[in-house]
C-alpha positions, 0 to 999 in steps of 0.5 A: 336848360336843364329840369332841376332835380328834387330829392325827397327824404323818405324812411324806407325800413326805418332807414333814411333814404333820398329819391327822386321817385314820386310815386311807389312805382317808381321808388320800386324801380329806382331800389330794383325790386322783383317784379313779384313777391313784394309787399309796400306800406306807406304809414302803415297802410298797404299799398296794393300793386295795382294802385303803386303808378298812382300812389305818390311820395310825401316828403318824411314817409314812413315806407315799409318794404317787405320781400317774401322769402323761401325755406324756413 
């Protein structure tokens, strides 16, 4: 018999997003974000990478995702 998946709503960029990720790391798996140069937020509360395997998802998150960027 077949797991049965939940979707969550989360805000991601203050875009409502649905995802089956329950923690950062794999949210940032699922959105395919570069290995480097990204910065994450939930509730205004920056993430560190180290801790993103262990940081869970929460129904109704606020998620800031932030690329760095070159030029100017």
């Amino acid at each position: 018999m077949p797991s049965e998946e939940r979707n969550m709503k989360i805000n991601i960029n203050n875009k409502q997003h649905e995802t089956q990720a329950s923690t950062i790391s794999e949210l940032a798996t699922q959105l395919q974000l570069p290995p480097k140069g990204v910065a994450i937020a939930i509730d205004n509360q920056l993430k560190p990478r180290s801790t993103w395997d262990d940081t869970p998802l929460q129904e109704g998150a606020c998620i800031t995702i932030i690329k760095a960027a070159c030029g100017g």
